[in-house]
N, C-alpha and C positions, 0 to 999 in steps of 0.2 A: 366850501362844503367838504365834507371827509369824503373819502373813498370807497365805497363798502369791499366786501372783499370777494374774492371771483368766485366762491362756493356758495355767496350768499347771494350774488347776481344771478346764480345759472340755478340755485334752490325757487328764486321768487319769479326768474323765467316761465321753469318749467310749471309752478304752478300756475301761473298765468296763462300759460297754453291750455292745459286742463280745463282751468274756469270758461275760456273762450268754447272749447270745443264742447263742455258741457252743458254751456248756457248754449249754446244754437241745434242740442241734441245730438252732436254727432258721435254714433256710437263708437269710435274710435276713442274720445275724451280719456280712458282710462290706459294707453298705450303709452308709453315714457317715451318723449323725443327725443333724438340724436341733437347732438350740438350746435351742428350744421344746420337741422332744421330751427333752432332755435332763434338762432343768428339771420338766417333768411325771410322767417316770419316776422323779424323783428322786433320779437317779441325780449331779447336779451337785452340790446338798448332801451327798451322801456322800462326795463324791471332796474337797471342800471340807473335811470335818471330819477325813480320812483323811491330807489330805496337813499341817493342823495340827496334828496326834497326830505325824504324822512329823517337824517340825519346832519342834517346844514344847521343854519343858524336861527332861521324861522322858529325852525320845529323848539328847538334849544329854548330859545328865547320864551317862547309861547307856554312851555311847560315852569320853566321857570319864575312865571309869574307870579308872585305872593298874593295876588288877587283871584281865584278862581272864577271864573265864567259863571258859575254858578251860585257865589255867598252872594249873590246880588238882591237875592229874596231873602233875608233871613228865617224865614217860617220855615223853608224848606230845609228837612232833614231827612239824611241814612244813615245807616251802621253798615259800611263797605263790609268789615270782619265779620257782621252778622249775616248777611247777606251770602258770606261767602260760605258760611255754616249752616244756614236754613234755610237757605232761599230767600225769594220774595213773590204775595202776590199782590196786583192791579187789576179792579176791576171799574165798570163803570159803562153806561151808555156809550153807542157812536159818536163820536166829538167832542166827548170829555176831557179827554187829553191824555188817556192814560197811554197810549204809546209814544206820547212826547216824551212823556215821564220815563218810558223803558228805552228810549234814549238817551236818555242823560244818565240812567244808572248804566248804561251797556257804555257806553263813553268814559265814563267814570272806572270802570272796571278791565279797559281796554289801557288807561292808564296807569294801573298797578300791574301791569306785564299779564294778567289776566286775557287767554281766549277765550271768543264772547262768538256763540254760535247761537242764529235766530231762525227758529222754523216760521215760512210768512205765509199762511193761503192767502191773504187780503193785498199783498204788493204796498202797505203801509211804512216799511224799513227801508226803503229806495230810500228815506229822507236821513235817517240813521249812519251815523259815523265809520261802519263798520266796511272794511274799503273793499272788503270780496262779495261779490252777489254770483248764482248759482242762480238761471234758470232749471228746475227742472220738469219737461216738458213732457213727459210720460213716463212710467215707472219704470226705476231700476236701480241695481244692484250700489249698496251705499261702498265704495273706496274708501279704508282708511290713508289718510295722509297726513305727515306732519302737521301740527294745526296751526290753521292761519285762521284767524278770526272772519266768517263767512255768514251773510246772510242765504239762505235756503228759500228761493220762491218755487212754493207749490201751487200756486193758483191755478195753474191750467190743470192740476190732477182733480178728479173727482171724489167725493167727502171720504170714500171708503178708499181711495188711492193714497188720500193725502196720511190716513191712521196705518196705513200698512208704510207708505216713507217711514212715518215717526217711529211704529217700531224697529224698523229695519235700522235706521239712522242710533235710535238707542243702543242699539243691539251691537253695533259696531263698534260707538266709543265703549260702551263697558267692556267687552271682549279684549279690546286694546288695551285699555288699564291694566283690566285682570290678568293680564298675560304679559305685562312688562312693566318693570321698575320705574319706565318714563310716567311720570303721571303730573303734567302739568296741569295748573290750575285754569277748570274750564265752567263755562256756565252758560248754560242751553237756556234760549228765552222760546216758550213756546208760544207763542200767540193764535188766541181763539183756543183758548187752555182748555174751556166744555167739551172740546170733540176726543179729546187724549184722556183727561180726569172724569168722565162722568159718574154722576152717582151709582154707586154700586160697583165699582171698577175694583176695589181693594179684591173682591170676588170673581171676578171674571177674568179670562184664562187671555182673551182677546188684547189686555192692555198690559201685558206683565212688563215689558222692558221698559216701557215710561214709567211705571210704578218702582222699577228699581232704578233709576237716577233717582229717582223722590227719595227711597227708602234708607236705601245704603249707599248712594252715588257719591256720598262724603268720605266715604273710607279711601274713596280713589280719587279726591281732586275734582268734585264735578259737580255744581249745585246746580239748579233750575231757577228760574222765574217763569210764572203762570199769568198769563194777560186774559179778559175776560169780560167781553160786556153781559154777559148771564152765570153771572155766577153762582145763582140758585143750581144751575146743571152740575156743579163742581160737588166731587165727592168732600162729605164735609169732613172723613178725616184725613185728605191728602194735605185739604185747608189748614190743616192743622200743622203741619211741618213746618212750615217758613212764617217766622218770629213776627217782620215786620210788614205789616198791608199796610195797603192803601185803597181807601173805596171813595168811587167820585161818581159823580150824578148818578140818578137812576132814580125813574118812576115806576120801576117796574115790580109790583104787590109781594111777587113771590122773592125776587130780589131781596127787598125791604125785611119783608120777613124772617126769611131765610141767614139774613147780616146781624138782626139782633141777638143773635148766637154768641156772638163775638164784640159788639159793641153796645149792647142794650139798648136803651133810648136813643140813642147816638144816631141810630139808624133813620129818625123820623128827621134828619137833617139833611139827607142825602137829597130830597127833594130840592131845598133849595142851594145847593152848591152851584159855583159859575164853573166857566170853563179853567181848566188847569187848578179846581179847588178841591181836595180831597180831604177824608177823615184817615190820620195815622195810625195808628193802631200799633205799637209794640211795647209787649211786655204788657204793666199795667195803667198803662198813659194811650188815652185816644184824644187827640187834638184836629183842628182845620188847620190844612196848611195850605198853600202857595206854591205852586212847581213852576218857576222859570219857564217861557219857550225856550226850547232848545236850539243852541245855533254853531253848527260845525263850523270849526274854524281850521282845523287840520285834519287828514284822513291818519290815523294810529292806523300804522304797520305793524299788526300782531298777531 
């Protein structure tokens, strides 16, 4: 296994301590540890053995493989380049599959050196590749930090806690971008995308900073994906931004309805889709496809 190097052990230390002292609310979390303390929590050997595992022969090998984990379906398709310029949305019933789905594209994007940040109120992305999780357990002030690709669980905040995080959380990478040359390629997966985009939000003063990662959040590196089992509630022209959908089951009239905007007839299929079956939608091609389950094989350090 290589050796990673001691600014990259004591970088992924220290955020590791963060994440610890975040997820268990300790309002200290945003205090930068001495050395000493890093080494005593143990937390410097972790990050040392962590980022070895990430750069040994495994990992090597696994990415190397001319067979992808996922051409195994061939129905299923993306446009990674598209995705990375429009966005994307998933919607669809509870246990349709469409977060399986926004794991394998967060995977997939974690893979082109892409950081892949997921806002969770539902606790559904514990199963998701993405090797940093962040409880946060009552509200507070978003830290910008180098970016490490991080799942955000907000479940324990309440519906109006969790829209003031996401602005807050918006507010901070744009401000970051905007204010410096560093602007790595980043993509915010919002899940339960109705509480952030609801109809009529291009107007309202309440949702501005998730409106500008939709809007203009391409001029600085940062596209979105929107998840959504009601997507009737979705403003339909935020809908309009990201090229490539995907829509999967749903009985639901106004749903239905609401989808024919976008796929015409197409929509009266939606009834009978199975699980992990959706209607494509990009460009002038809407097809059924087939999404793989998703199965982590390595955690992407990104």
């Amino acid at each position: 296994m290589a050796t990673p190097k001691k600014e990259a052990i004591v970088q992924r230390a220290t955020e590791l301590w963060h994440n610890d002292r975040a997820k268990n609310g300790d309002p200290s979390f945003d205090i930068e540890p001495e050395l000493e303390e890093l080494k005593e929590s143990g937390w410097l050997s972790v990050a040392q053995s962590e980022l070895m595992r990430s750069q040994g022969t495994e990992y090597e090998q696994y990415i190397a493989e001319e067979k992808d984990q996922y051409s195994e379906t061939k129905e299923f398709e993306i446009d990674i380049a598209e995705a990375l310029n429009s966005g994307i949305f998933i919607s669809g019933t509870s246990a349709s599959g469409k977060s399986n789905l926004g794991f394998i594209v967060s995977d997939m994007l974690m893979r082109k050196g892409v950081t892949v940040y997921a806002i969770d109120p539902s606790q559904a992305w514990q199963r998701s590749s993405i090797p940093n999780r962040i409880m946060i357990p009552k509200p507070m002030k978003v830290e910008w930090r180098d970016p490490c690709s991080t799942v955000f669980d907000i479940s324990r905040l309440n519906v109006l806690q969790q829209k003031i995080f996401v602005e807050g959380f918006c507010r901070t990478i744009f401000n970051a971008r905007a204010n410096s040359e560093y602007r790595p390629k980043t993509f915010i997966f919002f899940e339960e995308a109705h509480l952030y985009f609801p109809e009529g939000c291009m107007r309202a003063k309440s949702y501005q900073e998730a409106l500008r990662i939709v809007t203009v959040g391409r001029n600085f590196n940062v596209r979105f994906g929107l998840i959504t089992q009601w997507c009737a509630l979705i403003d339909k022209v935020v809908l309009r931004f990201p090229r490539q959908k995907w829509f999967g089951y749903t009985d639901e009239k106004n749903d239905v309805q609401y989808l024919q905007n976008f796929v015409g007839d197409k929509a009266n299929e939606l009834e009978t889709l199975e699980v992990g079956e959706f209607l494509y939608d990009y460009g002038k091609v809407t097809k059924k496809v087939k999404v793989p389950l998703f199965k982590e094989k390595v955690k992407v350090i990104a």
